[in-house]
NUPA-644992 format. One record per residue (C-alpha): z, y negated, x. Coordinates in nm, 3 decimals. Example, Ala and Ser with C-alpha at 12.3 -4.5 7.8 and 13.67 -1.06 7.14 Angstrom:
<sites>
      up   north    east
   0.780   0.450   1.230
   0.714   0.106   1.367
</sites>
This chain:
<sites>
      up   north    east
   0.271  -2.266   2.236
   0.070  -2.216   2.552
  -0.313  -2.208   2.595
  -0.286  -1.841   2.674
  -0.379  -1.615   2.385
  -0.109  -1.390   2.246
  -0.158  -1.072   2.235
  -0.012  -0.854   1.993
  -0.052  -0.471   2.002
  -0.034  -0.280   1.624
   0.024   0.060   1.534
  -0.084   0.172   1.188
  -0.350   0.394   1.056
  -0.675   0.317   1.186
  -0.744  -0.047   1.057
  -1.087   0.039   0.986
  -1.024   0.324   0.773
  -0.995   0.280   0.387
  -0.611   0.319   0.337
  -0.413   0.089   0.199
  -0.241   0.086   0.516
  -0.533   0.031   0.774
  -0.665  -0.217   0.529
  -0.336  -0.448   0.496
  -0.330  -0.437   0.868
  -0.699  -0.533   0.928
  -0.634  -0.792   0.654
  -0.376  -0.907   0.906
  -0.499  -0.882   1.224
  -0.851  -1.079   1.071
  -0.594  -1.382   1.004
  -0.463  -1.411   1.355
  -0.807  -1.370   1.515
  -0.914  -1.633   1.291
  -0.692  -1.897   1.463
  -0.850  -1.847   1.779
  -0.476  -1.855   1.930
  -0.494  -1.456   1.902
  -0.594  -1.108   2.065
  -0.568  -0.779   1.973
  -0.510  -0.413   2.111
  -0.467  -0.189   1.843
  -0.362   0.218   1.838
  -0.517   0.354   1.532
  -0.417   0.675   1.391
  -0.359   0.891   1.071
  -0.698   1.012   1.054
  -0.946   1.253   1.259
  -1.159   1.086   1.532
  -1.500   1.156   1.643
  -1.434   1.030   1.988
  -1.108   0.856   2.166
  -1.303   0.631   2.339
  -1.196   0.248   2.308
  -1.379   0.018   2.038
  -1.440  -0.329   2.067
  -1.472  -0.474   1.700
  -1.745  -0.639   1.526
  -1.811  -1.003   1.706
  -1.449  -1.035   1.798
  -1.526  -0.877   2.110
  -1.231  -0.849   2.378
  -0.990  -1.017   2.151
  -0.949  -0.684   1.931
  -1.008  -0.330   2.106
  -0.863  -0.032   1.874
  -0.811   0.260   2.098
  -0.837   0.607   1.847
  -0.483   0.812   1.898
  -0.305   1.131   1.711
  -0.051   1.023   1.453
   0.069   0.699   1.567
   0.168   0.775   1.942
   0.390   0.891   2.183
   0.666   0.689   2.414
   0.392   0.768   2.727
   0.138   0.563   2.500
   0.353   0.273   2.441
   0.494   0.272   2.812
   0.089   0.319   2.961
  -0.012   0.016   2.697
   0.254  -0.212   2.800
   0.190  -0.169   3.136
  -0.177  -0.213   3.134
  -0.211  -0.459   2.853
   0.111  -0.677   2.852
   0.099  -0.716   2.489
   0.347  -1.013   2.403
   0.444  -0.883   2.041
   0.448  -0.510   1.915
   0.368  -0.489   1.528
   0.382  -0.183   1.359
   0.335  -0.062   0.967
   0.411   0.241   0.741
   0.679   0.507   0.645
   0.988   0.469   0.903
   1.023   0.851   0.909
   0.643   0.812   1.167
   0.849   0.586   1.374
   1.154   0.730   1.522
   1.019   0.820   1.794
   0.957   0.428   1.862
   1.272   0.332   1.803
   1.424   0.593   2.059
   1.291   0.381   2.352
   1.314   0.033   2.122
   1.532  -0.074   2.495
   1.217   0.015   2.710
   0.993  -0.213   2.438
   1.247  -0.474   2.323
   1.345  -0.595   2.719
   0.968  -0.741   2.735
   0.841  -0.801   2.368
   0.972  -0.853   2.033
   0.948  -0.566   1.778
   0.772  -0.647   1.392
   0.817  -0.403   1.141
   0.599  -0.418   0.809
   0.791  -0.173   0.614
   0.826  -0.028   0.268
   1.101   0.209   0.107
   1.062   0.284  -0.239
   1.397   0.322  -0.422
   1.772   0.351  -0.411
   1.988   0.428  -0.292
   2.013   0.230   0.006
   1.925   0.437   0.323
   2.216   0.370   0.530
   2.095   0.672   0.778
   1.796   0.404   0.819
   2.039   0.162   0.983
   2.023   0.247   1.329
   1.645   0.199   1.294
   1.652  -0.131   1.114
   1.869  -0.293   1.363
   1.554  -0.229   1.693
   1.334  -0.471   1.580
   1.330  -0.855   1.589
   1.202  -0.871   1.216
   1.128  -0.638   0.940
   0.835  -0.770   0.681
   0.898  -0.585   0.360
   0.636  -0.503   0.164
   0.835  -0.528  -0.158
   1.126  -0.688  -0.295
   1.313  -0.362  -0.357
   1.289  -0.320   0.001
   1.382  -0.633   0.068
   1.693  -0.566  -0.096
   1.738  -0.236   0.015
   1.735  -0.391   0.396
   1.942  -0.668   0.353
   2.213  -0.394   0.154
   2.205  -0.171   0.489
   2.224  -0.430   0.787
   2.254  -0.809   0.827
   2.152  -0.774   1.162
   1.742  -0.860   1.197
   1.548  -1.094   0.980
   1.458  -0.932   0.705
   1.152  -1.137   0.444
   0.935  -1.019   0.198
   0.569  -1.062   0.238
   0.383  -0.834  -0.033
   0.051  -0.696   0.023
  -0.292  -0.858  -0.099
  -0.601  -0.858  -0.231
  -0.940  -1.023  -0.212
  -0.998  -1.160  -0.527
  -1.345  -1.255  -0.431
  -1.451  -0.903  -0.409
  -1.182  -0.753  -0.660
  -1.285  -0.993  -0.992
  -1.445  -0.967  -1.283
  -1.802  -0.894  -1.324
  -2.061  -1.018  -1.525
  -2.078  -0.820  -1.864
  -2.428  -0.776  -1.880
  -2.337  -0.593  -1.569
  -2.092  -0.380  -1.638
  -2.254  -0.243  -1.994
  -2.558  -0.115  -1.782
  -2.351   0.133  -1.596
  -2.173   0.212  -1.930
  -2.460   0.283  -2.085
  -2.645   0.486  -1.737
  -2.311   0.688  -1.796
  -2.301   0.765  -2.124
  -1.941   0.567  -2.190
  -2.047   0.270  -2.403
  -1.846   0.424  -2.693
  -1.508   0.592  -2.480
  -1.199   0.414  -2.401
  -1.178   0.392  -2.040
  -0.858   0.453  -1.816
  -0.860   0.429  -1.433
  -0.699   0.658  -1.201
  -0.735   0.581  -0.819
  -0.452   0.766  -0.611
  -0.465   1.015  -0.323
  -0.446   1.361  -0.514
  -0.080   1.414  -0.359
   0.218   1.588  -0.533
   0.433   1.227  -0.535
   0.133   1.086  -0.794
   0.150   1.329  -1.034
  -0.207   1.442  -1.080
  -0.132   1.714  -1.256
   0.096   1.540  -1.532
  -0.163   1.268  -1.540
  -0.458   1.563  -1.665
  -0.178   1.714  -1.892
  -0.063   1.426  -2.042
  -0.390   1.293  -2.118
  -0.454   1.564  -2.315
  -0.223   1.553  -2.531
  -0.336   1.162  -2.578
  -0.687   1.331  -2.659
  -0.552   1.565  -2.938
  -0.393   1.264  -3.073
  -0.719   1.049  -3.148
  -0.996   1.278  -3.063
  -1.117   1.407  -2.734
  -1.425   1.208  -2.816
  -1.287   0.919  -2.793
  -1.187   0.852  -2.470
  -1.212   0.912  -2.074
  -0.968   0.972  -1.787
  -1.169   0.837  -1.468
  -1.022   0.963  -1.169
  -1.158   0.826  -0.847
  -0.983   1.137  -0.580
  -1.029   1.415  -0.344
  -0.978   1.720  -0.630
  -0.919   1.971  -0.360
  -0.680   1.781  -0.157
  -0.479   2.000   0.021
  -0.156   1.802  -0.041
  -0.262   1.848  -0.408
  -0.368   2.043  -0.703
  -0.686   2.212  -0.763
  -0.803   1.933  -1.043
  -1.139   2.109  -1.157
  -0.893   2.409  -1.186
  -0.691   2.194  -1.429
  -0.980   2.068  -1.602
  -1.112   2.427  -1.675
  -0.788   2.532  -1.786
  -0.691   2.244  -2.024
  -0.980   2.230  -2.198
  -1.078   1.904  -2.099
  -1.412   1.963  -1.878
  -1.616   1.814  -2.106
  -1.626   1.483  -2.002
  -1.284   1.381  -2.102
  -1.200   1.388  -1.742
  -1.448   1.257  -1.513
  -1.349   1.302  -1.108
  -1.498   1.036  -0.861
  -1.506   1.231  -0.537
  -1.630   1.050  -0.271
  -1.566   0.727  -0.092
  -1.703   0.411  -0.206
  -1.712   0.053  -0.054
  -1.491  -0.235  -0.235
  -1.771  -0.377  -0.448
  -1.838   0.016  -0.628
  -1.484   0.011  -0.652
  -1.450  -0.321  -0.831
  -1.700  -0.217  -1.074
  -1.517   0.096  -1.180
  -1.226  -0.130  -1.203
  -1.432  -0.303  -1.434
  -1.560  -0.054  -1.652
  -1.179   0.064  -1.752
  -0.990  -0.107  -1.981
  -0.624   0.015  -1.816
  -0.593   0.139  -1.482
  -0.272   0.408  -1.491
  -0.064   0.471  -1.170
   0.252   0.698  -1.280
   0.378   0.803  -0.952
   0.709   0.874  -0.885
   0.789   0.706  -0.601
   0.556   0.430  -0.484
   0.569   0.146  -0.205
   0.360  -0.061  -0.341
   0.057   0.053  -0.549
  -0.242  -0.108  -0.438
  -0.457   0.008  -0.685
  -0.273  -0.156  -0.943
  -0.293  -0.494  -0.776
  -0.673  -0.402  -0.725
  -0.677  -0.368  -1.090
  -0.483  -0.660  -1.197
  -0.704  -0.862  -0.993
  -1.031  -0.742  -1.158
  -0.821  -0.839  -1.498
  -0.795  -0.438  -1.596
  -0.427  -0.428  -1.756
  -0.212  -0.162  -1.600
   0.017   0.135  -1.668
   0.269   0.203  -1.439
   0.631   0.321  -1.383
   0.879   0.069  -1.316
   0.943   0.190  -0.930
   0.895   0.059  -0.608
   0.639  -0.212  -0.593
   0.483  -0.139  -0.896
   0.766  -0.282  -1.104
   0.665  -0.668  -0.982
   0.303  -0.573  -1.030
   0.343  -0.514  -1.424
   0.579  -0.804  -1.491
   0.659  -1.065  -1.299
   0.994  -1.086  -1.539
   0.883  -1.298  -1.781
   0.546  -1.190  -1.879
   0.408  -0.826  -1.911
   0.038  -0.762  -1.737
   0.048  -0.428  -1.927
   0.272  -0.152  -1.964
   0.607  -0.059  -1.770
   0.744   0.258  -1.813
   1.123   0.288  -1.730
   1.200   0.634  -1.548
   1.365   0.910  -1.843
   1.487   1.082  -1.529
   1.593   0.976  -1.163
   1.598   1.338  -0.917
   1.785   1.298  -0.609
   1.556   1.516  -0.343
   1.532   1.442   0.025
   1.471   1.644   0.376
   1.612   1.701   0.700
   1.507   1.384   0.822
   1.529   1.173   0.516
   1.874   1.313   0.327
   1.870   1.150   0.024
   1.584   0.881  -0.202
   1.567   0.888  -0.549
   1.231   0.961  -0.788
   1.162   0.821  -1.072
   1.008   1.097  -1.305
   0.858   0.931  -1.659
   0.844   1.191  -1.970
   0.473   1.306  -2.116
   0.629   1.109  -2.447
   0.658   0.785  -2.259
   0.313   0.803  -2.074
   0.148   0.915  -2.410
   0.297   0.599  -2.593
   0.216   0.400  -2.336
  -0.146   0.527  -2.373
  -0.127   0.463  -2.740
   0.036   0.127  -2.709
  -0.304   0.008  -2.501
  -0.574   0.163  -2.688
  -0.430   0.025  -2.988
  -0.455  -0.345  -2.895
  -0.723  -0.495  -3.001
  -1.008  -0.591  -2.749
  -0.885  -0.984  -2.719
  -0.542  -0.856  -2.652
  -0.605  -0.659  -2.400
  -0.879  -0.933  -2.250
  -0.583  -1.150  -2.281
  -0.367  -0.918  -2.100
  -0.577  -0.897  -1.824
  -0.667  -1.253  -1.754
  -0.280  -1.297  -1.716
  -0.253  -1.012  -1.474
  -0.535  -1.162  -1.292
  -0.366  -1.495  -1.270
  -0.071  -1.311  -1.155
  -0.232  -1.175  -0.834
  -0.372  -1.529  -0.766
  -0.033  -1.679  -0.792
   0.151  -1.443  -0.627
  -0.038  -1.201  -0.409
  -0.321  -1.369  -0.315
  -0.532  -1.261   0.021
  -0.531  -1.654   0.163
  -0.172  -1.658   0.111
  -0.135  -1.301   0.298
  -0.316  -1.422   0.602
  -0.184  -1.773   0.634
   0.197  -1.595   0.620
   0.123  -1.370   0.846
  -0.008  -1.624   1.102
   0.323  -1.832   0.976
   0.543  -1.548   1.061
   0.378  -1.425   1.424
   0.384  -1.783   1.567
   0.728  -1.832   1.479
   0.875  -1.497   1.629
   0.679  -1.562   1.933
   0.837  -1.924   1.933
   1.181  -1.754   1.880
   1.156  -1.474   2.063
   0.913  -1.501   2.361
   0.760  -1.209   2.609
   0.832  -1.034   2.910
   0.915  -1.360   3.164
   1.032  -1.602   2.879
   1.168  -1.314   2.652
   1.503  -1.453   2.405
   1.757  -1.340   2.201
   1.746  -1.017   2.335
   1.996  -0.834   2.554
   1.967  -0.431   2.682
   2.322  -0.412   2.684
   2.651  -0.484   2.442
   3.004  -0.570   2.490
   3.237  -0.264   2.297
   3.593  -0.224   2.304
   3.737   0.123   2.399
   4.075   0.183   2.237
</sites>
């Protein structure tokens, strides 16, 4: 290593917005600023600016500057940054479909700095029409170990490791009792059964089969006896009208109760806290950081066995609460992606699983969730997260160098023409 910093430029959401997304990132950039060995540039998108004007952040000073940018940039962005910054690594997180635009000038990028890719894909089959894409960077991070998998099935040809997301346990954790039975009591739920929804109100988490669902749970044991907590934007427009629902079902009498606006971790932990499942049935899903949120507070979870959530609710021995296998997988896909599968649970399965929790008795599920606690200490734990990613960034810079010293790259290829 030289006594020069390296400089690494991301693109993500905004990495001080309260995605899971911009937070993993921050999360990451925080652990190579922490070295001292470290700066930052970073393009943050995927959400509405009130000025463009660069940002210096927190104490860091010129070691991170985010500059604010529509979606996640253009070729003239990347092509202006590299020439004004000479960032010595390019990092870059989210769905690949934001991306190929990147990837079309990967030989403008890739001929002076090494390409990281944190990615995620959340079922089979394999994307082979991904291939092309896999095969510009230097190293693809995946986020979970079906995409890990689901890389290594489509091309040999780049690293390819599996570095799951994180959480701060010292924020997400258990509260004091005595704490958490005042706000039961200040909202009236010292006698309701408690589940946790926290999800974007989008068609992929199945908001609407959630409400549904849970009403048929409620005219199973009473609708007095418990609460669906769903911390959301109701009138997302990439969702369903939820106070609609609510009217319409019968259930706005408290047996819903919508969270609408956005809190900071520590409200957050507590409502963690005050449920005694948190229930994520999407049907597809990266990862599912809500669930490891959860987990980590030692709230047992729901979820369907897809994507990331799968290793969140077992690790394949033990159980941290209840997986529920897909009854049905639907083929859909798009122009641009042609083919993914979802994993679509049945109101029988959800309502059993709902059954299956509130019928375990308080030290069960207690026990439950001190397992699924130790769980995200063992396995995702935010020190880990950070001291892998500083692991990982030192050695492709060893590997693969920058712009004068730049390795294992070459522009061109050898083919034979029959």
């Amino acid at each position: 290593m030289t006594d020069k910093k390296i400089k690494v430029l991301t693109i993500s959401d905004h990495p001080l917005s309260p995605s899971g997304v911009g937070t993993q990132t921050k999360y990451m950039i925080e652990a190579l600023l922490k070295t001292g060995r470290y700066e930052v540039v970073s393009l943050g998108g995927a959400v509405k600016h009130q000025s463009y004007e660069p940002h210096k952040v927190g104490d860091y000073g010129n070691d991170w500057v985010v500059y604010p940018i529509d979606g996640y940039g253009t070729p003239d962005t990347i092509r202006s940054v590299l020439r004004s910054h000479k960032p010595d690594i390019l990092w870059f997180m989210t769905d690949p479909r934001f991306y190929e635009w990147l990837w079309d000038v990967d030989n403008e990028i890739r001929a002076h700095i090494p390409m990281v890719y944190y990615h995620v894909w959340d079922n089979h089959p394999a994307p082979v029409f991904n291939k092309m894409y896999y095969e510009s960077n230097d190293l693809i991070a995946c986020i979970s170990k079906v995409t890990r998998d689901i890389v290594s099935e489509v091309t040999d040809k780049v690293d390819n490791i599996y570095l799951p997301h994180a959480v701060d346990s010292q924020f997400f954790k258990p509260l004091p009792e005595e704490d958490v039975n005042k706000i039961k009591k200040q909202q009236n739920l010292e006698d309701k059964f408690i589940f946790f929804w926290n999800n974007r109100n989008a068609r992929r988490k199945m908001s609407g089969s959630l409400i549904y669902w849970f009403k048929s749970f409620c005219d199973k044991v009473g609708h007095d006896k418990a609460v669906l907590l769903m911390h959301t934007d109701p009138n997302d427009p990439y969702g369903q009208p939820l106070d609609h629902l609510l009217q319409h079902f019968g259930l706005a009498d408290g047996q819903v109760r919508l969270s609408r606006e956005k809190v900071g971790m520590e409200h957050l932990a507590m409502m963690y806290n005050l449920a005694d499942c948190t229930v994520n049935i999407s049907d597809a899903e990266g990862f599912g950081l809500a669930t490891l949120e959860s987990l980590s507070c030692a709230t047992p979870i729901i979820a369907t066995m897809t994507g990331g959530l799968q290793e969140q609710v077992t690790d394949g021995e033990k159980w941290f609460g209840v997986g529920i296998e897909p009854s049905s997988k639907a083929l859909i896909g798009s122009q641009q992606v042609p083919y993914i599968f979802e994993d679509r649970v049945s109101e029988q399965d959800v309502v059993n699983a709902f059954m299956s929790i509130y019928e375990m008795s308080e030290e069960e599920r207690e026990a439950l969730g001190n397992s699924g606690r130790q769980h995200v200490l063992n396995n995702y734990s935010f020190e880990g997260y950070q001291d892998r990613w500083v692991e990982v960034m030192d050695n492709v810079y060893k590997k693969h160098g920058s712009w004068n010293e730049r390795k294992n790259y070459s522009p061109w290829t050898f083919k034979k023409i029959n």
